[in-house]
C-alpha positions in Angstrom: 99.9 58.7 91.4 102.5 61.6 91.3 102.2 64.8 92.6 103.6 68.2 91.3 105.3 70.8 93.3 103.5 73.1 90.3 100.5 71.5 91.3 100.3 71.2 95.1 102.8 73.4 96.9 103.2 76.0 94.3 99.1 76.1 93.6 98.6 76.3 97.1 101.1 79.5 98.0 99.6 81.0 94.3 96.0 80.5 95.9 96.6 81.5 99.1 98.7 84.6 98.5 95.9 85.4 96.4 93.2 84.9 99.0 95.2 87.0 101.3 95.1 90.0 99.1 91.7 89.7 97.7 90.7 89.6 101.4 92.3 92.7 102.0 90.9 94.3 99.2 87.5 93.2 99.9 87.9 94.2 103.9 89.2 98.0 103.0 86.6 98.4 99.8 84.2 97.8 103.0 85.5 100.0 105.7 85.9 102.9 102.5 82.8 102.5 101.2 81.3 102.8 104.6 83.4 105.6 105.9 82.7 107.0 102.4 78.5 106.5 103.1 79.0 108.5 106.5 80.7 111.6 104.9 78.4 111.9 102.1 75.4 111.2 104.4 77.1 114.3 106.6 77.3 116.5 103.3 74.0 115.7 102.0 71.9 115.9 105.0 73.2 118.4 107.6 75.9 120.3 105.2 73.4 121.2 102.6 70.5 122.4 105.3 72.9 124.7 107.2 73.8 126.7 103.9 70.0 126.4 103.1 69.6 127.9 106.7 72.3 130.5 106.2 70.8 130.9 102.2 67.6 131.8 104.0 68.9 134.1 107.0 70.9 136.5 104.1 67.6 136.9 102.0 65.6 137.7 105.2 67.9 140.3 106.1 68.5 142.1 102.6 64.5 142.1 103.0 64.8 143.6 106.3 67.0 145.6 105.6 65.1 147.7 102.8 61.9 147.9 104.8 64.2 149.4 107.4 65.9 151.8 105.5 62.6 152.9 103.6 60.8 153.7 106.9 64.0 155.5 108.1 64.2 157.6 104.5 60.1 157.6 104.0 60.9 156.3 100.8 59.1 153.7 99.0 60.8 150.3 99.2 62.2 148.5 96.0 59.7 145.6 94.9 62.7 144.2 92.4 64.7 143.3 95.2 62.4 142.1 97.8 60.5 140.0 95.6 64.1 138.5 94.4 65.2 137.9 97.4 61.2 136.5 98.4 61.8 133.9 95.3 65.3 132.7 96.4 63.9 132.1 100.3 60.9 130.1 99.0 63.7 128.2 96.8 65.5 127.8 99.2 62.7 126.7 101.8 61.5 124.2 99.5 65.2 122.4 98.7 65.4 122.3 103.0 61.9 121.0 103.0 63.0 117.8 100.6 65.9 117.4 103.1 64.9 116.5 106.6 67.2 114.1 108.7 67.1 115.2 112.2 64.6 114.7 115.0 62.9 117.8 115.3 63.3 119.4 112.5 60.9 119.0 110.6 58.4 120.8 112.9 60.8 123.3 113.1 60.8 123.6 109.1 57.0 123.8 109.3 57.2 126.6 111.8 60.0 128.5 109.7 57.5 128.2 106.6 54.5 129.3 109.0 56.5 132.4 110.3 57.7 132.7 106.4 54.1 133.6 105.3 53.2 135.8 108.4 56.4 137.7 107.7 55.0 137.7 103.8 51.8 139.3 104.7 53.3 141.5 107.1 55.7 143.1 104.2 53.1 143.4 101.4 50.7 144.8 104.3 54.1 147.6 104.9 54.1 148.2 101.0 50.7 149.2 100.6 49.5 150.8 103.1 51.1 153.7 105.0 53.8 153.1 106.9 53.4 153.6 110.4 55.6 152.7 113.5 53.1 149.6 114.8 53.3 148.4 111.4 57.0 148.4 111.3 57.3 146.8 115.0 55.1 144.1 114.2 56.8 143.5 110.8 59.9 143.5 112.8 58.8 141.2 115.4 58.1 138.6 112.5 61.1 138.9 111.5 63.0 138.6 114.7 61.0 135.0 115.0 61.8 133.7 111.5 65.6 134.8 112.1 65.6 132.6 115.2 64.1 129.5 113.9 66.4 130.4 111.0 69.0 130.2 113.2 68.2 127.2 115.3 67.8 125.3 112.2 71.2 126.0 111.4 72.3 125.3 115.2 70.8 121.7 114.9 72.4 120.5 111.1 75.9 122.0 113.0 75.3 119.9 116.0 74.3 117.0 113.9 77.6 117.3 111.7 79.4 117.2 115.0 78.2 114.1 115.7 78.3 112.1 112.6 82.1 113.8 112.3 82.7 112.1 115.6 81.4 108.9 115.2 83.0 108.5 111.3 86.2 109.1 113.6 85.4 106.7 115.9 84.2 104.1 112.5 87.9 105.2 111.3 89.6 104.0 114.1 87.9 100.8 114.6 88.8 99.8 110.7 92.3 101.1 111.1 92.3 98.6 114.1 90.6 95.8 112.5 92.6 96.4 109.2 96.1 96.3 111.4 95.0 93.1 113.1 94.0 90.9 109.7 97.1 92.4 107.6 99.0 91.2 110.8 97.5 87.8 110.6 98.0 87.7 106.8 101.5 88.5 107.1 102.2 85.9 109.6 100.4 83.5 107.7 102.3 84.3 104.3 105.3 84.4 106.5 105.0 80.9 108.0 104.1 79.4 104.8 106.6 81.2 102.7 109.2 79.8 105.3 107.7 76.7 105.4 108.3 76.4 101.3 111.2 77.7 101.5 112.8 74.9 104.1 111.7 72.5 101.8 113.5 73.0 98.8 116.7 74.3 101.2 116.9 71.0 102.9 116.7 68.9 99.7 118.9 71.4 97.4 121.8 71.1 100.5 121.1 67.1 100.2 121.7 67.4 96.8 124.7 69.9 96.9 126.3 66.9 99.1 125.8 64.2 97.1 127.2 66.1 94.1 129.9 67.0 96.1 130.5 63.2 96.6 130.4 62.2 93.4 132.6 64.7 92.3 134.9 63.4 94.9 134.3 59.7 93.6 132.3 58.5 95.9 130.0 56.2 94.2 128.2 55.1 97.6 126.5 58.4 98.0 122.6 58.1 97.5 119.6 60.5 98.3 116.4 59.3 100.6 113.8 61.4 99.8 109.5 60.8 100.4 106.9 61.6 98.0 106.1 61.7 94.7 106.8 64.6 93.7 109.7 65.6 91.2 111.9 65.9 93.4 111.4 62.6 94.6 112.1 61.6 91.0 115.3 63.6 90.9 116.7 61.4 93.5 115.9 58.8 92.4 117.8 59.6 88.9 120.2 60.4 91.0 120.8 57.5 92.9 119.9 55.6 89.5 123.2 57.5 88.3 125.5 56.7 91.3 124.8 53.1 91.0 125.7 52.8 87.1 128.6 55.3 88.2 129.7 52.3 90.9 129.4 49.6 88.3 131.3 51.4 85.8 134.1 51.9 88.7 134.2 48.0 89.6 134.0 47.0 85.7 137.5 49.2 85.1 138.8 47.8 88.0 138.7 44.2 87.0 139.4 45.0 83.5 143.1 47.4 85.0 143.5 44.1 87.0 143.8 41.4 84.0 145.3 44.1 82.0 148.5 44.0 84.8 148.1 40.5 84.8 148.6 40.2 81.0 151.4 42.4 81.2 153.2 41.0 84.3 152.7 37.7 81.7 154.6 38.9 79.0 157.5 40.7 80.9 158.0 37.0 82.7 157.9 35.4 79.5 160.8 37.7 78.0 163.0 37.2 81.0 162.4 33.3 80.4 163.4 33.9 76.8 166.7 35.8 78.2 167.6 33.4 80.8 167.0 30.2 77.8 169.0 32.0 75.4 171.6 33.0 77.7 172.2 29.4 78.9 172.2 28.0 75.2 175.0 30.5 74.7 176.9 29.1 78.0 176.0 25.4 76.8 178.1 26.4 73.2 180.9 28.3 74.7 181.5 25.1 77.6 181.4 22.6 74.4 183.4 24.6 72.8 185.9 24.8 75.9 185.7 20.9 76.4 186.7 20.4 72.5 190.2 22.2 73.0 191.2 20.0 76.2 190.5 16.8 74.0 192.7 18.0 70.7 195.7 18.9 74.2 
């Protein structure tokens, strides 16, 4: 049964060149989509509870702040702002409450929202009653504790981004290794096939370019020896189908040239023989002719 190039050599550099690239496109949609999972895991889970840390810390101290300045002033504090800024820590408690990823911290998110609601008390207790100094150190004192946990919230998301920054660092390194490695491979595999395929058709194409050159040169002997059954297998034999036909031609028109000279080397003897015949029939006249005039002496 014959074989196609098309079909076998051809298919088989199509499919593998193909194989080669969906493999690399597989391999890096992997290492992305990993590297990708580690970043976003970094921006949603630590990223997002250090600014609701740092959220937290500014609303505690714009609280603070008034309390402060309306002991120091003996002035009644503003409930508009510290209730605002009341609503946007509980918000802002409760978004850091739905996102807890670290060891740790979420006892230290209970103990923020435990120190939250003493702090609370200790404010609306300041607001109502009169404002003494005890009330304002003690008020204080809550507040210095929430700051802290506050602040060692924050402290552990940082340390925690650290870390998942380093090992996504390391993860990228490791793929850029891997991915140098396989395209590496890939290449040399495409490479050695590619020069394998190549080789093939060189090699035959010179054995053709030779025998044309023969032929050209009338030299009906040349023939092609090629294996398989493929079409360039066919070709040769086409080929060789041609010289031989090309051969036979050549010996037919030699014969043929040959009998032709021997026809003509026919006639030019006969002519000659005509010559000489006629020429002696004229010597045989002129002789009688000579012989009559010695008889009538």
């Amino acid at each position: 049964m014959k074989t196609s190039i098309r079909s076998t050599r051809f298919t088989m550099g199509m499919l593998l060149f193909l194989v080669i690239i969906l493999l690399l496109a597989i391999l890096s949609a992997f290492y992305l989509n990993k590297l990708s999972g580690k970043t976003s895991a970094i921006l949603k889970e630590n990223h997002y509870s250090v600014v609701f840390a740092q959220n937290m810390i500014e609303d505690l101290t714009i609280i603070n702040q008034e309390i402060t300045n309306c002991f120091l002033t003996n002035k009644n504090p503003d409930t508009i702002i510290i209730n605002k800024e009341f609503k946007l820590f509980i918000k802002s408690l409760q978004l850091e409450q739905n996102n807890i990823t670290e060891i740790g911290e979420g006892k230290l998110v209970s103990d923020i929202e435990t120190g939250f609601n003493e702090y609370y008390d200790s404010v609306v207790e300041f607001m109502k009653s009169p404002k003494t100094v005890a009330k304002v150190l003690y008020q204080h004192d809550k507040f210095d504790s929430l700051y802290q946990n506050l602040m060692l919230l924050s402290l552990m998301n940082e340390k925690a981004i650290e870390e998942k920054t380093e090992s996504a660092k390391v993860l990228a390194k490791k793929a850029s290794i891997r991915m140098s490695f396989i395209g590496t491979l890939c290449f040399l595999v495409a490479y050695g096939f590619t020069f394998s395929f190549s080789s093939y058709f060189n090699e035959r194409f010179y054995q053709f370019y030779n025998g044309i050159k023969e032929i050209v040169s009338s030299n009906y002997n040349q023939r092609l020896y090629f294996t398989g059954e493929d079409e360039i297998y066919e070709i040769s034999l086409i080929f060789n189908e041609m010289a031989e036909k090309l051969n036979e031609n050549k010996n037919k028109m030699s014969v043929t040239l040959q009998k032709d000279l021997v026809k003509e080397l026919s006639s030019k003897e006969a002519e000659e023989l005509k010559m000489m015949l006629s020429g002696l029939k004229s010597l045989e006249e002129q002789t009688a002719a000579l012989l009559s005039r010695f008889e009538k002496k």
